[in-house]
N, C-alpha and C positions, 0 to 999 in steps of 0.2 A: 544320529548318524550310525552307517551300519559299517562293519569291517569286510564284510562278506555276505554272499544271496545262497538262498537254496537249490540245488538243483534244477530245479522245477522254473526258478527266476530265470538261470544263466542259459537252460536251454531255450524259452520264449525267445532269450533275446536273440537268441542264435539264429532261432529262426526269424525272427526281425531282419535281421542282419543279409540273410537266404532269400529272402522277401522282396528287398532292397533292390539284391544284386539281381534276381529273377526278374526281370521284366519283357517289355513287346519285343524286342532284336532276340535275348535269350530262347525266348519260343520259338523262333522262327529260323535262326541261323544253325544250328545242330542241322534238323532235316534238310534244308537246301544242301548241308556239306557232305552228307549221306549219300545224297542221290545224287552229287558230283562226282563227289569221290568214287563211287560201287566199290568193286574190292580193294583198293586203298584208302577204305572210309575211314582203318584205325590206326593208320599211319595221318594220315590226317587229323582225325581225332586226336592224336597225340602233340601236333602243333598248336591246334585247338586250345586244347589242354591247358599247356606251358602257360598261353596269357592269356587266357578265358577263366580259369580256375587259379594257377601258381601265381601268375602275376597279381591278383585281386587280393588272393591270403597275403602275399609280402609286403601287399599298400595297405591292410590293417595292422601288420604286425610293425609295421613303421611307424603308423601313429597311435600307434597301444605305445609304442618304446618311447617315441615324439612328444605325443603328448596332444601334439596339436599342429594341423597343414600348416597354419601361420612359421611354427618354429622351422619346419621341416622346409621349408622353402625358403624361409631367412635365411637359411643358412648359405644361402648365394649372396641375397644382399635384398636388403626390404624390400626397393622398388620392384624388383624383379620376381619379389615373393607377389606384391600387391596384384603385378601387370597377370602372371601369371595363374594364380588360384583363382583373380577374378575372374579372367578366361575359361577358366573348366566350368565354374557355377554359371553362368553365361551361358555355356555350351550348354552343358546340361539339363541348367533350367528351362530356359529360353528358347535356343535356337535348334535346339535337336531331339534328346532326350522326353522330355514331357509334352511337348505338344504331338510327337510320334504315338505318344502312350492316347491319349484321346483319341488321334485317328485311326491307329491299329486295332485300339478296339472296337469302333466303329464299324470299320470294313470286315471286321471276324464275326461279331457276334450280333450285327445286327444289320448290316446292308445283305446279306444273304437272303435274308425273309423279305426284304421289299421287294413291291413287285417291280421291272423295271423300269416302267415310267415314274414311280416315283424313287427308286433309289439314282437315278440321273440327275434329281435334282441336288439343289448346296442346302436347302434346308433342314433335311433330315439331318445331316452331318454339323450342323448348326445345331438343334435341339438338343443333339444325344451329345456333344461337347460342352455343352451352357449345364446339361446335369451333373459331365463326367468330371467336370473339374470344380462344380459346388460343392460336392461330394471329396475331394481333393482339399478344396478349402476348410473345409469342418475336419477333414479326420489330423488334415495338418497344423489347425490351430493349435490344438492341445497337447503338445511334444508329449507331457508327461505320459500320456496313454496311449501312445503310438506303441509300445511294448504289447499291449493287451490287444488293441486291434488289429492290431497286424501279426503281430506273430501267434496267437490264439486263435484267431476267426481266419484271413483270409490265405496265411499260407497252408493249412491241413487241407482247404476246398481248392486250391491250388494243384498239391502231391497228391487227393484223392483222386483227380480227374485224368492226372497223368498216370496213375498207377494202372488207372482202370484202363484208359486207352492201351497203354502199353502190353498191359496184362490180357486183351482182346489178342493183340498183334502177334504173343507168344504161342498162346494155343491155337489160331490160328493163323498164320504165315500168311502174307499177304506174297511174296516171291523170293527169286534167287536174288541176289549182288548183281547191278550192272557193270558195266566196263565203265572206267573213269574218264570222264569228260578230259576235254583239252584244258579246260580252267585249270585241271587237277594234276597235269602233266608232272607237277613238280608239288605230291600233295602235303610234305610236313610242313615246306615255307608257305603255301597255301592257306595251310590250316592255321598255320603260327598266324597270319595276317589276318583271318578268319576273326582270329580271337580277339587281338586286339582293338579292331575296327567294333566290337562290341561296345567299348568306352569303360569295363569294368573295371580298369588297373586304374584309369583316373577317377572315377566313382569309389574306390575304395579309399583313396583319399579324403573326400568328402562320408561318405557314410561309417567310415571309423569316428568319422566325430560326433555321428549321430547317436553311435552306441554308448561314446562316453559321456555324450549328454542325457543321454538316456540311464544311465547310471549313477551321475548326479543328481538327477530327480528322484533314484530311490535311494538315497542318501550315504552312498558308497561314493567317498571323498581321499581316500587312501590310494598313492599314484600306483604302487604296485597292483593292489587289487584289481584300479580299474585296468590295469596292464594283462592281467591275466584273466578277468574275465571276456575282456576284448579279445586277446587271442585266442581263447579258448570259443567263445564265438564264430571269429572268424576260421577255425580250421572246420568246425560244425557245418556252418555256409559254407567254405568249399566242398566237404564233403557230399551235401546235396549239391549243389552244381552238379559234379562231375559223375553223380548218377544218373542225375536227369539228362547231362549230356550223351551219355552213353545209350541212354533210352530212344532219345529223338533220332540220334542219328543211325541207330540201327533202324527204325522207324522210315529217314529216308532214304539209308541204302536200299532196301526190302521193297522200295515203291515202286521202281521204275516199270510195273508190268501195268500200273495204272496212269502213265504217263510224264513225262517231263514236264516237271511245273516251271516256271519262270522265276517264282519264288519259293521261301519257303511256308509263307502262309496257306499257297498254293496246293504246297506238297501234305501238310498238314490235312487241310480240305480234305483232300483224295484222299488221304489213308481213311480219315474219321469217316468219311461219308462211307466206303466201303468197308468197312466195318461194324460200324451200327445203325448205314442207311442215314435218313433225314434229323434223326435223333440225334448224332452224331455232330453232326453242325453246332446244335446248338448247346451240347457238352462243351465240345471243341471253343465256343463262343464264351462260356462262363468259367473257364482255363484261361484263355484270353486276356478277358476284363479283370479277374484277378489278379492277374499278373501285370494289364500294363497300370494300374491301380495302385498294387504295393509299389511300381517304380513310382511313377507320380508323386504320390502322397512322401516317399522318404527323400525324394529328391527338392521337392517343394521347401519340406520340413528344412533341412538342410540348407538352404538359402537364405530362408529364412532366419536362421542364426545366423549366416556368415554375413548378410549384408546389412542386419537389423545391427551388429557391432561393427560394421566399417561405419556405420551411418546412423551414429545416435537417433540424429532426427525421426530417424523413422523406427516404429517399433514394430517388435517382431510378426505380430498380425497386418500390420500395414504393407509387408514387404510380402508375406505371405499372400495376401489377397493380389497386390499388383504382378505377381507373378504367375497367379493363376489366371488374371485376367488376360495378361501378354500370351501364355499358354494357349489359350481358347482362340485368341484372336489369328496366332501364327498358325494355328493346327485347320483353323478354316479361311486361311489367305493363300495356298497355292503351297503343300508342306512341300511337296515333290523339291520343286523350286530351291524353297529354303535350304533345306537338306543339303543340294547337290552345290549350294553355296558354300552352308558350315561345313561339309565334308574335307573339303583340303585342309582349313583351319585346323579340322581335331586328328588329320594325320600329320599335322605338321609340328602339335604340339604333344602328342602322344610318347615319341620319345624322349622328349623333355622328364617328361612323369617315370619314365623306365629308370632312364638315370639315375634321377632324385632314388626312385626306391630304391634299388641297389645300392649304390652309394650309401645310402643311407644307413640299409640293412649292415654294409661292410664297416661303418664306423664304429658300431655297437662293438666290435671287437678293437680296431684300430682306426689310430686317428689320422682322420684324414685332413690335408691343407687345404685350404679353400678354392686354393689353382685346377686340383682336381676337378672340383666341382664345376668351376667355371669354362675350363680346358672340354671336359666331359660331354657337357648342356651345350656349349656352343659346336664343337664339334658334330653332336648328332643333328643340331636344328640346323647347320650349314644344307643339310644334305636333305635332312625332312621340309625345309622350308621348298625346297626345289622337289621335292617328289609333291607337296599341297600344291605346290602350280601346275602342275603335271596334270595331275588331277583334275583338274578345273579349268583343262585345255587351255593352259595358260605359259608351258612350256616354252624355253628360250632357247630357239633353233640352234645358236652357236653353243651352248655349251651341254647339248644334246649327245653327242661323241665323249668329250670329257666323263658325264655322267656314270653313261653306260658304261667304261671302263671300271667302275666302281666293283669292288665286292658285292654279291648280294643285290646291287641294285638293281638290276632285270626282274629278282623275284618279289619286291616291294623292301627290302628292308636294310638300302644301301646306305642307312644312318649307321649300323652297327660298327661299322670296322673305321670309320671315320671317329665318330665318341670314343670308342677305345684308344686310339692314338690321341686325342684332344684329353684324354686323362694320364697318359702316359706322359704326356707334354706339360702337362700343368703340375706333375709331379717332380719334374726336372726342374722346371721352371720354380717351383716350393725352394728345392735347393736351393739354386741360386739364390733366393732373399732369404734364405737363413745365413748364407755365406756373406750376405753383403748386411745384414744387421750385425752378424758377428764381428768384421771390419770398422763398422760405424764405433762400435763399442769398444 
Protein backbone atom coordinates (compact mmCIF):
# COMPACT_ATOMS: atom_id res chain seq x y z
CA UNK A 1 0.00 0.00 0.00
CA UNK A 2 1.03 3.41 -0.79
CA UNK A 3 0.26 6.80 1.26
CA UNK A 4 0.77 9.04 -1.62
CA UNK A 5 1.62 9.16 -5.87
CA UNK A 6 4.17 11.11 -7.55
CA UNK A 7 3.34 14.05 -9.48
CA UNK A 8 3.66 12.57 -12.59
CA UNK A 9 0.84 9.69 -11.08
CA UNK A 10 -1.72 12.54 -9.79
CA UNK A 11 -1.44 14.42 -13.08
CA UNK A 12 -2.22 11.20 -15.56
CA UNK A 13 -5.03 10.81 -13.50
CA UNK A 14 -6.11 14.16 -13.86
CA UNK A 15 -6.00 13.98 -17.13
CA UNK A 16 -8.03 10.68 -16.95
CA UNK A 17 -10.36 12.52 -15.14
CA UNK A 18 -10.31 15.58 -18.30
CA UNK A 19 -10.60 12.62 -20.60
CA UNK A 20 -13.89 11.39 -18.98
CA UNK A 21 -15.52 14.71 -18.83
CA UNK A 22 -14.34 15.72 -22.57
CA UNK A 23 -16.37 13.83 -24.73
CA UNK A 24 -18.83 13.99 -28.26
CA UNK A 25 -21.59 16.90 -26.64
CA UNK A 26 -18.27 18.67 -25.05
CA UNK A 27 -16.93 19.21 -28.72
CA UNK A 28 -19.62 20.24 -30.21
CA UNK A 29 -21.73 22.55 -27.71
CA UNK A 30 -18.88 25.45 -27.02
CA UNK A 31 -19.02 26.22 -31.04
CA UNK A 32 -22.88 26.03 -31.66
CA UNK A 33 -22.92 28.62 -28.43
CA UNK A 34 -20.33 30.74 -30.18
CA UNK A 35 -21.99 31.35 -33.09
CA UNK A 36 -25.52 31.84 -31.21
CA UNK A 37 -24.33 33.87 -28.89
CA UNK A 38 -21.75 36.34 -31.50
CA UNK A 39 -21.11 39.14 -29.27
CA UNK A 40 -22.65 37.91 -26.07
CA UNK A 41 -20.57 34.66 -26.63
CA UNK A 42 -18.81 35.56 -23.07
CA UNK A 43 -21.65 36.28 -21.13
CA UNK A 44 -22.87 33.14 -22.23
CA UNK A 45 -19.79 31.35 -21.91
CA UNK A 46 -19.99 32.47 -18.57
CA UNK A 47 -23.44 30.52 -17.84
CA UNK A 48 -21.80 27.79 -19.78
CA UNK A 49 -19.19 27.81 -17.35
CA UNK A 50 -21.02 27.72 -13.85
CA UNK A 51 -22.42 24.15 -14.80
CA UNK A 52 -20.33 22.89 -17.60
CA UNK A 53 -16.99 23.35 -15.67
CA UNK A 54 -18.11 24.61 -11.60
CA UNK A 55 -20.85 22.40 -11.39
CA UNK A 56 -18.65 19.04 -12.56
CA UNK A 57 -15.55 20.26 -9.96
CA UNK A 58 -18.26 20.44 -7.02
CA UNK A 59 -19.75 16.72 -8.13
CA UNK A 60 -16.04 15.48 -7.57
CA UNK A 61 -15.37 17.30 -4.72
CA UNK A 62 -18.47 15.77 -3.27
CA UNK A 63 -17.48 12.43 -3.58
CA UNK A 64 -13.63 12.97 -2.79
CA UNK A 65 -15.33 14.33 0.70
CA UNK A 66 -18.45 11.30 0.18
CA UNK A 67 -16.47 8.85 -0.41
CA UNK A 68 -18.92 7.32 -2.52
CA UNK A 69 -22.54 8.25 -4.86
CA UNK A 70 -24.15 5.41 -2.82
CA UNK A 71 -23.49 7.36 0.54
CA UNK A 72 -24.17 10.83 -1.01
CA UNK A 73 -27.50 9.93 -2.00
CA UNK A 74 -28.33 7.74 1.02
CA UNK A 75 -28.43 10.35 2.55
CA UNK A 76 -32.17 10.90 1.47
CA UNK A 77 -33.19 7.46 2.10
CA UNK A 78 -31.75 4.24 0.19
CA UNK A 79 -34.62 3.52 -1.95
CA UNK A 80 -34.29 6.85 -3.53
CA UNK A 81 -30.44 6.49 -3.53
CA UNK A 82 -31.08 3.03 -5.42
CA UNK A 83 -34.11 4.50 -7.86
CA UNK A 84 -32.01 7.42 -8.51
CA UNK A 85 -27.97 6.69 -9.21
CA UNK A 86 -29.56 3.82 -11.19
CA UNK A 87 -31.15 6.36 -13.37
CA UNK A 88 -28.04 8.38 -14.27
CA UNK A 89 -25.90 5.03 -15.10
CA UNK A 90 -28.93 4.17 -17.32
CA UNK A 91 -28.89 7.43 -18.83
CA UNK A 92 -25.56 7.64 -19.31
CA UNK A 93 -24.63 4.23 -20.19
CA UNK A 94 -27.40 3.18 -22.12
CA UNK A 95 -29.77 5.63 -23.23
CA UNK A 96 -27.88 8.62 -24.12
CA UNK A 97 -24.29 9.23 -23.33
CA UNK A 98 -22.42 6.15 -25.03
CA UNK A 99 -24.27 5.18 -27.70
CA UNK A 100 -24.04 9.20 -28.94
CA UNK A 101 -20.26 8.50 -28.46
CA UNK A 102 -20.31 5.75 -31.49
CA UNK A 103 -22.57 7.65 -33.53
CA UNK A 104 -20.95 11.11 -33.17
CA UNK A 105 -17.94 9.66 -34.13
CA UNK A 106 -19.22 8.04 -36.82
CA UNK A 107 -20.84 11.04 -38.59
CA UNK A 108 -17.36 13.28 -37.74
CA UNK A 109 -14.64 11.23 -38.77
CA UNK A 110 -15.87 8.98 -41.17
CA UNK A 111 -19.41 9.37 -42.96
CA UNK A 112 -17.62 12.58 -44.62
CA UNK A 113 -15.29 10.32 -46.94
CA UNK A 114 -18.06 8.16 -47.98
CA UNK A 115 -19.18 8.55 -51.05
CA UNK A 116 -22.91 9.33 -50.93
CA UNK A 117 -24.49 6.26 -52.05
CA UNK A 118 -22.88 4.55 -49.70
CA UNK A 119 -22.86 6.69 -46.77
CA UNK A 120 -26.95 6.58 -46.99
CA UNK A 121 -26.77 3.35 -46.13
CA UNK A 122 -27.27 1.83 -42.05
CA UNK A 123 -24.34 -0.51 -42.78
CA UNK A 124 -21.56 1.55 -42.66
CA UNK A 125 -22.64 3.05 -39.27
CA UNK A 126 -23.06 -0.66 -38.28
CA UNK A 127 -19.43 -1.72 -39.13
CA UNK A 128 -17.69 1.36 -37.62
CA UNK A 129 -20.03 1.00 -34.17
CA UNK A 130 -19.30 -3.20 -33.98
CA UNK A 131 -15.35 -1.70 -33.98
CA UNK A 132 -16.01 1.47 -31.91
CA UNK A 133 -17.44 -0.18 -29.10
CA UNK A 134 -15.02 -3.69 -29.25
CA UNK A 135 -12.54 -1.27 -28.66
CA UNK A 136 -14.64 0.28 -25.70
CA UNK A 137 -15.00 -3.21 -24.38
CA UNK A 138 -11.12 -4.10 -24.30
CA UNK A 139 -9.88 -0.61 -22.96
CA UNK A 140 -12.76 -0.97 -20.36
CA UNK A 141 -12.12 -4.44 -19.14
CA UNK A 142 -9.08 -3.58 -17.43
CA UNK A 143 -10.09 -0.68 -14.82
CA UNK A 144 -6.51 -1.00 -13.50
CA UNK A 145 -4.98 0.60 -16.68
CA UNK A 146 -7.54 2.94 -17.62
CA UNK A 147 -4.91 5.60 -15.90
CA UNK A 148 -2.23 4.73 -18.55
CA UNK A 149 -4.57 4.51 -21.59
CA UNK A 150 -6.41 7.10 -21.32
CA UNK A 151 -4.91 9.71 -19.70
CA UNK A 152 -1.27 8.98 -21.40
CA UNK A 153 -2.19 8.19 -24.98
CA UNK A 154 -5.55 9.59 -25.86
CA UNK A 155 -6.07 12.82 -24.08
CA UNK A 156 -2.32 14.69 -25.22
CA UNK A 157 -3.95 13.41 -29.25
CA UNK A 158 -7.04 15.04 -27.98
CA UNK A 159 -5.31 18.73 -26.71
CA UNK A 160 -2.71 18.34 -29.58
CA UNK A 161 -5.45 18.58 -32.22
CA UNK A 162 -7.38 21.25 -30.50
CA UNK A 163 -4.33 23.30 -29.99
CA UNK A 164 -3.38 23.03 -33.45
CA UNK A 165 -6.94 23.85 -34.75
CA UNK A 166 -7.33 26.63 -32.50
CA UNK A 167 -3.72 27.76 -32.96
CA UNK A 168 -4.64 27.95 -37.16
CA UNK A 169 -7.71 30.17 -36.05
CA UNK A 170 -5.58 32.71 -34.01
CA UNK A 171 -3.06 33.57 -36.75
CA UNK A 172 -5.39 33.37 -38.93
CA UNK A 173 -8.93 34.92 -38.19
CA UNK A 174 -11.50 33.35 -39.83
CA UNK A 175 -14.09 36.74 -38.95
CA UNK A 176 -15.73 39.44 -36.76
CA UNK A 177 -18.59 38.37 -33.75
CA UNK A 178 -21.93 38.01 -35.26
CA UNK A 179 -25.12 39.44 -33.68
CA UNK A 180 -26.84 36.96 -31.25
CA UNK A 181 -29.30 34.83 -32.43
CA UNK A 182 -32.95 35.03 -30.70
CA UNK A 183 -32.10 31.47 -28.94
CA UNK A 184 -29.53 34.03 -27.15
CA UNK A 185 -31.90 36.84 -26.31
CA UNK A 186 -31.29 36.05 -22.82
CA UNK A 187 -27.57 34.49 -23.25
CA UNK A 188 -26.15 33.77 -19.31
CA UNK A 189 -29.50 31.61 -18.51
CA UNK A 190 -28.98 30.29 -21.97
CA UNK A 191 -25.58 29.26 -21.46
CA UNK A 192 -26.17 28.23 -17.81
CA UNK A 193 -28.74 25.63 -19.54
CA UNK A 194 -26.16 25.21 -22.33
CA UNK A 195 -24.19 23.51 -19.72
CA UNK A 196 -25.98 21.62 -17.80
CA UNK A 197 -27.88 19.68 -20.60
CA UNK A 198 -24.05 18.51 -21.19
CA UNK A 199 -24.86 15.86 -18.29
CA UNK A 200 -21.32 16.63 -16.68
CA UNK A 201 -22.60 17.64 -13.09
CA UNK A 202 -24.32 14.09 -13.04
CA UNK A 203 -21.25 12.31 -14.64
CA UNK A 204 -19.21 13.70 -12.12
CA UNK A 205 -20.85 11.67 -9.79
CA UNK A 206 -20.20 8.67 -11.41
CA UNK A 207 -16.49 9.38 -12.57
CA UNK A 208 -15.31 10.70 -9.07
CA UNK A 209 -15.68 7.03 -8.43
CA UNK A 210 -13.72 6.04 -11.15
CA UNK A 211 -10.83 8.02 -10.06
CA UNK A 212 -11.14 6.47 -6.65
CA UNK A 213 -11.13 3.29 -8.10
CA UNK A 214 -8.65 4.03 -10.00
CA UNK A 215 -6.58 4.93 -6.95
CA UNK A 216 -7.26 1.73 -5.10
CA UNK A 217 -5.78 -0.19 -7.89
CA UNK A 218 -2.56 1.65 -7.23
CA UNK A 219 -2.65 1.00 -3.69
CA UNK A 220 -3.57 4.32 -2.11
CA UNK A 221 -6.15 3.22 0.51
CA UNK A 222 -5.87 6.32 2.94
CA UNK A 223 -9.43 8.16 2.78
CA UNK A 224 -7.78 11.47 3.06
CA UNK A 225 -5.30 10.93 0.33
CA UNK A 226 -7.63 9.55 -1.89
CA UNK A 227 -9.64 12.98 -0.91
CA UNK A 228 -7.10 15.12 -2.19
CA UNK A 229 -5.78 13.46 -4.84
CA UNK A 230 -9.44 13.36 -6.29
CA UNK A 231 -9.70 16.98 -5.79
CA UNK A 232 -6.70 17.92 -6.91
CA UNK A 233 -7.69 15.93 -10.09
CA UNK A 234 -10.74 17.37 -10.43
CA UNK A 235 -9.75 21.05 -10.26
CA UNK A 236 -6.80 19.91 -13.02
CA UNK A 237 -10.02 18.57 -15.43
CA UNK A 238 -11.79 21.66 -14.80
CA UNK A 239 -9.22 23.61 -15.54
CA UNK A 240 -8.80 22.03 -19.09
CA UNK A 241 -12.50 22.27 -19.74
CA UNK A 242 -12.62 25.67 -19.41
CA UNK A 243 -9.75 26.35 -21.88
CA UNK A 244 -10.96 24.17 -24.32
CA UNK A 245 -14.24 25.85 -23.68
CA UNK A 246 -12.98 29.12 -24.15
CA UNK A 247 -11.16 27.85 -27.51
CA UNK A 248 -14.34 26.31 -29.16
CA UNK A 249 -16.48 28.99 -28.61
CA UNK A 250 -14.29 31.82 -29.66
CA UNK A 251 -13.99 29.31 -32.66
CA UNK A 252 -17.74 29.56 -33.13
CA UNK A 253 -18.34 33.18 -32.47
CA UNK A 254 -15.61 33.93 -35.38
CA UNK A 255 -17.61 31.48 -37.78
CA UNK A 256 -20.40 33.03 -38.93
CA UNK A 257 -18.81 34.51 -42.25
CA UNK A 258 -18.70 30.82 -43.13
CA UNK A 259 -22.32 30.18 -42.44
CA UNK A 260 -24.90 29.24 -39.92
CA UNK A 261 -24.66 25.62 -39.07
CA UNK A 262 -27.59 23.82 -37.42
CA UNK A 263 -25.17 22.24 -35.20
CA UNK A 264 -22.23 22.30 -33.77
CA UNK A 265 -20.47 19.56 -35.37
CA UNK A 266 -21.56 21.48 -38.32
CA UNK A 267 -19.92 24.50 -37.25
CA UNK A 268 -16.87 22.70 -36.38
CA UNK A 269 -16.74 21.10 -40.13
CA UNK A 270 -16.72 24.84 -41.50
CA UNK A 271 -14.11 26.15 -39.49
CA UNK A 272 -11.75 22.92 -39.86
CA UNK A 273 -12.43 22.70 -43.60
CA UNK A 274 -11.55 26.33 -44.02
CA UNK A 275 -8.77 26.22 -42.39
CA UNK A 276 -6.78 23.47 -43.52
CA UNK A 277 -9.06 22.55 -46.65
CA UNK A 278 -9.92 18.48 -47.00
CA UNK A 279 -7.05 17.78 -44.42
CA UNK A 280 -8.92 19.27 -41.85
CA UNK A 281 -11.93 17.00 -41.85
CA UNK A 282 -10.03 14.36 -41.13
CA UNK A 283 -7.95 16.06 -38.02
CA UNK A 284 -11.12 17.44 -37.11
CA UNK A 285 -12.31 13.47 -37.27
CA UNK A 286 -9.39 12.01 -34.92
CA UNK A 287 -10.24 14.99 -32.20
CA UNK A 288 -13.59 13.50 -32.46
CA UNK A 289 -13.09 9.79 -31.98
CA UNK A 290 -10.82 10.48 -29.15
CA UNK A 291 -12.82 12.21 -27.52
CA UNK A 292 -16.15 10.37 -27.95
CA UNK A 293 -13.80 7.13 -26.95
CA UNK A 294 -12.43 8.50 -23.69
CA UNK A 295 -16.30 9.24 -22.83
CA UNK A 296 -17.41 5.71 -23.74
CA UNK A 297 -14.59 3.72 -22.34
CA UNK A 298 -14.83 5.79 -18.65
CA UNK A 299 -18.55 5.70 -18.72
CA UNK A 300 -18.70 1.93 -19.68
CA UNK A 301 -15.93 1.43 -17.08
CA UNK A 302 -17.98 3.08 -14.42
CA UNK A 303 -21.20 0.93 -14.82
CA UNK A 304 -19.51 -1.62 -14.84
CA UNK A 305 -18.57 -1.20 -11.12
CA UNK A 306 -21.67 0.18 -10.13
CA UNK A 307 -24.00 -2.56 -11.32
CA UNK A 308 -21.30 -5.51 -11.16
CA UNK A 309 -22.01 -4.57 -7.08
CA UNK A 310 -25.75 -3.96 -7.12
CA UNK A 311 -25.69 -7.36 -8.79
CA UNK A 312 -23.32 -9.92 -7.52
CA UNK A 313 -24.49 -12.32 -10.13
CA UNK A 314 -23.00 -10.68 -12.64
CA UNK A 315 -19.41 -9.70 -12.71
CA UNK A 316 -17.79 -6.87 -13.62
CA UNK A 317 -16.70 -7.96 -17.36
CA UNK A 318 -20.11 -9.43 -17.79
CA UNK A 319 -21.98 -6.13 -17.13
CA UNK A 320 -19.26 -4.38 -19.06
CA UNK A 321 -19.83 -6.42 -22.23
CA UNK A 322 -23.77 -6.23 -21.95
CA UNK A 323 -23.43 -2.70 -22.00
CA UNK A 324 -21.52 -2.36 -24.84
CA UNK A 325 -23.55 -4.54 -26.43
CA UNK A 326 -26.86 -2.41 -25.59
CA UNK A 327 -24.57 0.60 -26.58
CA UNK A 328 -24.08 -0.68 -30.27
CA UNK A 329 -27.52 -1.88 -30.72
CA UNK A 330 -29.33 1.66 -29.37
CA UNK A 331 -26.56 3.81 -31.43
CA UNK A 332 -27.89 1.89 -34.70
CA UNK A 333 -31.72 1.66 -33.76
CA UNK A 334 -32.81 5.17 -34.66
CA UNK A 335 -30.37 7.43 -31.64
CA UNK A 336 -32.27 10.73 -32.89
CA UNK A 337 -35.43 8.99 -31.54
CA UNK A 338 -33.92 7.61 -28.39
CA UNK A 339 -32.32 10.79 -27.41
CA UNK A 340 -35.34 13.05 -27.90
CA UNK A 341 -37.16 10.28 -25.46
CA UNK A 342 -34.28 10.24 -22.75
CA UNK A 343 -34.04 13.99 -22.94
CA UNK A 344 -37.05 15.10 -20.61
CA UNK A 345 -35.92 12.26 -18.32
CA UNK A 346 -32.29 13.83 -17.76
CA UNK A 347 -33.87 17.40 -17.42
CA UNK A 348 -36.00 16.25 -15.07
CA UNK A 349 -33.53 14.52 -13.01
CA UNK A 350 -30.65 16.96 -13.53
CA UNK A 351 -31.65 19.16 -10.57
CA UNK A 352 -32.10 16.36 -8.37
CA UNK A 353 -28.09 15.98 -8.90
CA UNK A 354 -27.58 20.00 -8.25
CA UNK A 355 -29.22 19.71 -4.97
CA UNK A 356 -27.68 16.73 -3.72
CA UNK A 357 -24.12 18.59 -4.68
CA UNK A 358 -24.81 21.71 -2.94
CA UNK A 359 -26.23 20.32 -0.14
CA UNK A 360 -24.02 18.28 0.12
CA UNK A 361 -20.97 20.64 -0.47
CA UNK A 362 -22.89 22.93 2.41
CA UNK A 363 -22.74 19.94 5.11
CA UNK A 364 -19.00 19.62 5.02
CA UNK A 365 -19.28 22.72 7.25
CA UNK A 366 -22.96 22.42 8.83
CA UNK A 367 -25.16 19.90 9.57
CA UNK A 368 -27.83 19.56 7.83
CA UNK A 369 -31.55 17.70 8.70
CA UNK A 370 -32.68 15.42 6.49
CA UNK A 371 -36.01 17.56 5.78
CA UNK A 372 -33.70 19.84 3.87
CA UNK A 373 -32.67 17.39 1.76
CA UNK A 374 -36.04 16.05 1.12
CA UNK A 375 -37.91 19.59 1.13
CA UNK A 376 -34.91 20.63 -1.47
CA UNK A 377 -35.09 17.31 -4.06
CA UNK A 378 -38.73 17.27 -4.13
CA UNK A 379 -39.21 20.91 -4.37
CA UNK A 380 -36.83 21.27 -7.52
CA UNK A 381 -38.32 17.77 -9.26
CA UNK A 382 -41.99 19.31 -8.67
CA UNK A 383 -41.08 21.74 -11.14
CA UNK A 384 -38.33 19.87 -13.38
CA UNK A 385 -40.71 16.92 -13.63
CA UNK A 386 -43.08 19.38 -15.43
CA UNK A 387 -40.45 21.15 -17.51
CA UNK A 388 -39.30 16.94 -18.91
CA UNK A 389 -42.92 16.90 -20.00
CA UNK A 390 -42.63 20.00 -21.65
CA UNK A 391 -40.05 18.85 -23.49
CA UNK A 392 -41.38 15.80 -24.89
CA UNK A 393 -44.55 17.91 -25.92
CA UNK A 394 -46.14 16.38 -23.31
CA UNK A 395 -47.19 19.59 -21.58
CA UNK A 396 -50.52 19.83 -19.30
CA UNK A 397 -52.55 22.70 -20.93
CA UNK A 398 -54.25 23.59 -17.55
CA UNK A 399 -51.42 24.14 -15.59
CA UNK A 400 -49.51 25.90 -18.32
CA UNK A 401 -50.46 29.52 -16.80
CA UNK A 402 -49.67 28.35 -13.30
CA UNK A 403 -46.06 27.35 -14.59
CA UNK A 404 -45.28 30.21 -16.43
CA UNK A 405 -45.83 32.41 -13.46
CA UNK A 406 -42.88 30.66 -11.92
CA UNK A 407 -39.42 32.32 -11.47
CA UNK A 408 -36.98 31.62 -14.00
CA UNK A 409 -39.27 29.25 -15.66
CA UNK A 410 -39.65 30.95 -19.23
CA UNK A 411 -35.74 30.73 -19.29
CA UNK A 412 -35.60 26.84 -18.52
CA UNK A 413 -34.57 26.81 -15.03
CA UNK A 414 -38.04 27.43 -13.08
CA UNK A 415 -36.77 24.48 -10.43
CA UNK A 416 -34.51 26.87 -8.81
CA UNK A 417 -36.69 29.30 -6.63
CA UNK A 418 -39.11 26.31 -5.93
CA UNK A 419 -36.02 23.88 -4.28
CA UNK A 420 -34.94 26.71 -2.36
CA UNK A 421 -38.21 27.36 -0.72
CA UNK A 422 -38.68 23.26 -0.37
CA UNK A 423 -35.29 23.62 1.69
CA UNK A 424 -36.24 26.35 3.57
CA UNK A 425 -39.40 24.35 4.36
CA UNK A 426 -37.84 21.23 5.43
CA UNK A 427 -35.69 23.27 7.69
CA UNK A 428 -38.69 24.56 9.67
CA UNK A 429 -40.13 21.63 9.38
CA UNK A 430 -36.49 19.89 11.15
CA UNK A 431 -37.63 22.18 14.00
CA UNK A 432 -40.68 21.18 14.56
CA UNK A 433 -39.50 17.36 15.16
CA UNK A 434 -36.81 18.41 17.44
CA UNK A 435 -39.58 20.26 19.29
CA UNK A 436 -41.84 17.40 19.49
CA UNK A 437 -38.86 14.73 20.26
CA UNK A 438 -37.94 17.14 23.04
CA UNK A 439 -41.86 17.01 24.41
CA UNK A 440 -41.86 13.04 23.96
CA UNK A 441 -38.80 13.09 26.34
Amino acid sequence: MKSSLKFSEMFAISLMLFALFFGAGNMIFPPALGQGAGTDVWIALFGFIVTGVGLPLLGVIVIALKGDINELAGRVHPVFALVFITAIYLCLGVFVSVPRTGTVAYEMSVAPFLPSEIAGQSYPLVIFTLIFFAVTFYLALNPSKLVGRIGKVLTPILLAVIAIIVGKALITPIGEFGAPTEAYSAPLFKGFIDGYLTLDGLAALVFGNVVIHALKEKGITNKNSIAKVTIFAGFIAALGLLLVYLALAYLGASSVSLGMGANGGIILTNVVNHLFGSYGTLLLGIAITAACLTTSVGIVAACGDYFSSLLPKLSYQKVVFIFCVLAFMVANLGLTQLNALALPILIAIYPIGIVLIVLSLVENYVRLPLAMYVGGIVGAFAISFFDGLHNANLQIAALAPILDKIPLYSVGIGWLVPGIIGIGFGYIVSKFQKQEVAVEK
